[in-house]
N, C-alpha and C positions, 0 to 999 in steps of 0.2 A: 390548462390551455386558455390563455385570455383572448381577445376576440380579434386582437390585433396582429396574434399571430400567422404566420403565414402559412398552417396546415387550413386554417379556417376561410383563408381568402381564397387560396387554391381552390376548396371543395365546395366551397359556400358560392363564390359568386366568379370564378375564373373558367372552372367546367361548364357553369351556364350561361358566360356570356360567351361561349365558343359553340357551344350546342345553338344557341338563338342568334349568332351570325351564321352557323350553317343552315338553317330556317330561311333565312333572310335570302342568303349567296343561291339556296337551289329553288328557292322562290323568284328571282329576278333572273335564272336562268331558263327556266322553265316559260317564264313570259317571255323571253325574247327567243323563242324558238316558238310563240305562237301556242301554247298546250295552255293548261290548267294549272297556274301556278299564284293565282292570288289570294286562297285559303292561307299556304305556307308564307308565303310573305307577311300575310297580315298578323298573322298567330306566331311569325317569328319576332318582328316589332311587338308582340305585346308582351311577346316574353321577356324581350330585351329592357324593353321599359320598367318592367315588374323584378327584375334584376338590379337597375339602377334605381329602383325608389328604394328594393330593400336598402343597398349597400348605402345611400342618405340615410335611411332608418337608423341603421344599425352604428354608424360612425359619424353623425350628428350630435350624438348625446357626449 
């Protein structure tokens, strides 16, 4: 399996940029009904971020 395959993209960084826009999506829903929703937002962006450095990391070289 080389790195450019697409089981590795799937599982490597497509599960987790869907998981960390769902972060994101019930983080900015949560604020605009006025409750506690700025932990999840934030911690969804960082995750997202940390998703998109790997995938530079990883397909930069």
């Amino acid at each position: 399996m080389t790195l450019a395959s697409s089981e590795f993209l799937y599982v490597g960084f497509v599960l987790p940029m869907l998981f960390a826009l769902t972060l994101v999506g019930e983080g900015i829903y949560k604020i605009a009904k006025n409750e506690e929703g700025y932990l999840t937002f934030i911690l969804g962006i960082i995750f997202l971020i940390g998703v998109v450095l790997g995938y530079i990391y990883i397909f930069s070289r």
